[in-house]
Every structure is written in structure tokens, then in C-alpha cells.
MARMI-192915 format. One record per residue (C-alpha): residue number from 1; y, x, z. Coordinates in steps of 0.25 Angstrom, whole numbers, plus 5000, padded with zeros to 4 digits. Each point is the difference from the previous one (the first is absolute). Layout:
num|north|east|up
NUM|Y|X|Z .
...
% end
This chain:
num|north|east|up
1|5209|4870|4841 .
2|5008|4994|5012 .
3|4989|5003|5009 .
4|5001|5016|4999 .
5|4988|4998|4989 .
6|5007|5009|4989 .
7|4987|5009|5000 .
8|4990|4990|4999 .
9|5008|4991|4989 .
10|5002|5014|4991 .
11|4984|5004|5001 .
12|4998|4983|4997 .
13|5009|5002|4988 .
14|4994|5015|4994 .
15|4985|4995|5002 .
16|5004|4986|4991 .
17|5008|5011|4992 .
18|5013|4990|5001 .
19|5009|5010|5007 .
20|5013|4994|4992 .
21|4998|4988|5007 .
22|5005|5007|5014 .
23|5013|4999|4993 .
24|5003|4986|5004 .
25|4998|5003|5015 .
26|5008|5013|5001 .
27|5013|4999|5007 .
28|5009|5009|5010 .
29|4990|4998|5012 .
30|4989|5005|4993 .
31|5004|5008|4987 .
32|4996|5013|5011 .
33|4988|4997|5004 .
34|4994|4996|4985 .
35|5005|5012|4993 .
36|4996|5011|5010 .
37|4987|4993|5000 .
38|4998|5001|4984 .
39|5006|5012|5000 .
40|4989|5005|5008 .
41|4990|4993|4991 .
42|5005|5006|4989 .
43|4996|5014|5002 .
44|4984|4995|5003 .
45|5001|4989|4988 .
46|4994|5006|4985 .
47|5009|5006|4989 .
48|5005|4988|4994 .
49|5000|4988|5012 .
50|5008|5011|5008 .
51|5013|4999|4990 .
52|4998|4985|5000 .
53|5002|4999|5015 .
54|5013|5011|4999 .
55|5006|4991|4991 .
56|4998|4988|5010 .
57|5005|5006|5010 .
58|5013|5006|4991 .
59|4999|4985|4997 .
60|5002|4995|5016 .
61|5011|5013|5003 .
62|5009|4994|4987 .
63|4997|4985|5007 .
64|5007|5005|5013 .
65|5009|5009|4994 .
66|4995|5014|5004 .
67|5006|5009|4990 .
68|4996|5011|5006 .
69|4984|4998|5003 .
70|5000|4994|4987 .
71|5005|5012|4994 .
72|4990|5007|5008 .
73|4989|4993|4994 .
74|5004|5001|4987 .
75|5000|5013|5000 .
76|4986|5000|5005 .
77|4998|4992|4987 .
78|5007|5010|4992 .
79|5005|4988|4992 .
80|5015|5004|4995 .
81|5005|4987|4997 .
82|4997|4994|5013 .
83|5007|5012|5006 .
84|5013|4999|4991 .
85|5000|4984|5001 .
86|5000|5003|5016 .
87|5010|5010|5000 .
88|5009|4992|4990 .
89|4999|4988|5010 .
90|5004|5008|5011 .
91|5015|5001|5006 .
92|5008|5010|5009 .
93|4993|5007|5010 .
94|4987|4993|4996 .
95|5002|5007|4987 .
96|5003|5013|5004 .
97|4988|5002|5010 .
98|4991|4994|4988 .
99|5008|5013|4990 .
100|4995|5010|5014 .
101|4986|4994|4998 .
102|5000|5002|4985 .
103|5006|5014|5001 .
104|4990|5004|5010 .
105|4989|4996|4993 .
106|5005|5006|4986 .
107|5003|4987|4992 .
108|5010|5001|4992 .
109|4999|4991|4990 .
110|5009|4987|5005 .
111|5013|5002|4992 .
112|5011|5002|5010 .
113|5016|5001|4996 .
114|5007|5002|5014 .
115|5001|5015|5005 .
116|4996|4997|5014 .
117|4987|4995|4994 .
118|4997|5009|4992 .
119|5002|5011|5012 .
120|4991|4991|5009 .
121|4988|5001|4987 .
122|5002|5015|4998 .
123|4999|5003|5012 .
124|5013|5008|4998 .
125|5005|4998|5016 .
126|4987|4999|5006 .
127|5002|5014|5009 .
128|5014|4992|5003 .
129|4993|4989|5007 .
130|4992|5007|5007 .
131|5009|5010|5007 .
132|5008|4987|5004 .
133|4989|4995|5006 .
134|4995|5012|5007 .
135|5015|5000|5006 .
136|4998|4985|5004 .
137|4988|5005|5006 .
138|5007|5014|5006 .
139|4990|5008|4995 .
140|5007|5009|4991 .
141|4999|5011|5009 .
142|4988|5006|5005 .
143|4997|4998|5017 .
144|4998|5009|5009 .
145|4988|4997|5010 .
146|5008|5000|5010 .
147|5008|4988|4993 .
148|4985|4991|4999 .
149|4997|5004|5015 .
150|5012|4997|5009 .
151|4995|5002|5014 .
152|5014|5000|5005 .
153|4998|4984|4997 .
154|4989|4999|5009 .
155|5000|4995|5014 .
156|4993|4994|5009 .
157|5001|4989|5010 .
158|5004|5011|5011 .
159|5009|5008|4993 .
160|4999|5010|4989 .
161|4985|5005|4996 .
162|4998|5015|5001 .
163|4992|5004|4987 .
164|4998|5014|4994 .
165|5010|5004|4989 .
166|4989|4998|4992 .
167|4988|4993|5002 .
168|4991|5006|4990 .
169|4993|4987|4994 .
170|5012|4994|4998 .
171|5009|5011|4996 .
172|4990|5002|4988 .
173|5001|4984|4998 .
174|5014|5000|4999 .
175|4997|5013|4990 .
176|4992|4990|4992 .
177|5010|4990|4998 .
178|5012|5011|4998 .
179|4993|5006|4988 .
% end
């Protein structure tokens, strides 16, 4: 595992079917690799070694403290306590991007008492979020073509380059993009 050998070591481990053991040789260096790689090879795995390895790998994110990919493969496990335990573990910020997970995906069954929350779950102030971000982003308003393709921005080395108005192709490129 400290030789960049994650694969290896995982395949070692599934073939012996002793994949809990890869518990004792998970740490922050290494958490990444393990759990995309069994993750990966949980989707070609059959029905009932696929949710042994997801529960490994909800395992290793819990081991490292990723609330948030924990939450995410606990979802995938559909199991209902895991995602209320993880939920109930989590604090502040943490816990109110795992409420937008859970809201996205329709779970509403972890029991919540503060508003905010319990908006966040609902999905009550979704559209909110994301007209802010799309005015972090200024792209409230729709753009004009002329606003994608700025040839008054273009210049050369010897002075200002003489285009067209509109130079067809890229005109209708910047129509693309507009629309």
C-alpha cells in the first residue's frame, strides 16, 4: 500500500475474499485510491459481493471522516440507518450539504427539528440557490453573440486586426454558446 499498490493489494484481498482486512492499511494517503477502485469493482461484482464491498468502502470513508462520500455510498446501499447515523454525526456546513444531498435524492426519512434543515431536505429553497449561483456566475441574463465573440478584444502584434463584422463560422459559434 505505500508503494502506490492500492490496486493490486484490493484484487489480492477480493480473490482471498478477505476485503475487510484492507481496513487496517487505509489511511488519509490512500483512502482515494482504495475506495474509487472498489467502487469501480462494485458495479462488475455479483448481486450479493457488490454490497459487501460498498459497505467496505462506507467503512474506509467513515475511517477518514468523509461524511459526505459516505453518505453517498450509503445511499447507493439504500441502507436508512447508515444514512441517519451519518447525517446525525455530521455538524455545520458538513451537515447542511449532507440535508442538499438527501433532499436531492428524495430521503426524507432522517428526523430533523431546525427549519433551515428541514428547508435544505424539502428542497423548499432549491430554485433560491440556484438563481444565486447563476448570479455568482452572471449568467442571469441571456448573451448576446456579440458578448461571446469580442473582436474589438483582438489585436495583433502590429496593431488592431481588420476582421469582417462577422466572420460566419464564428458568429454562428458564438450563436451556439448564446443560446
Amino acid at each position: 500500500m505505500s508503494h502506490n499498490g492500492e490496486p493490486e493489494a484490493c484484487d489480492l484481498l477480493l480473490e482471498v475474499e478477505q476485503l475487510d482486512k484492507i481496513l487496517n492499511y487505509t489511511d488519509l494517503s490512500n483512502y482515494n485510491r482504495v475506495c474509487l477502485y472498489l467502487l469501480s469493482n462494485s458495479n462488475y461484482a455479483p448481486e450479493p459481493e457488490d454490497k459487501e464491498i460498498l459497505r467496505i468502502v462506507l467503512r474506509i470513508y467513515l475511517q477518514v471522516g468523509k461524511l459526505t462520500d459516505a453518505l453517498v455510498v450509503a445511499m447507493k446501499l439504500n441502507d436508512l440507518e447508515e444514512i441517519s447515523k451519518i447525517y446525525q454525526g455530521a455538524e455545520g456546513a458538513v451537515k447542511k450539504q449532507l440535508a442538499l444531498m438527501l433532499g436531492r435524492q428524495h430521503v426524507f426519512t432522517v428526523p430533523e427539528e431546525e427549519p433551515e434543515l428541514l428547508d435544505l431536505i424539502g428542497n423548499t429553497r432549491s430554485s433560491k440557490h440556484f438563481l444565486l449561483l447563476a448570479k455568482d456566475l452572471d449568467v442571469l441574463e441571456p448573451k448576446l453573440p456579440e458578448d461571446i465573440y469580442k473582436t474589438h478584444l483582438l489585436d495583433s502584434r502590429f496593431g488592431i486586426v481588420e476582421l469582417p463584422p462577422h466572420p460566419p463560422s464564428r458568429f454562428h459559434l458564438s450563436l451556439v454558446y448564446s443560446r
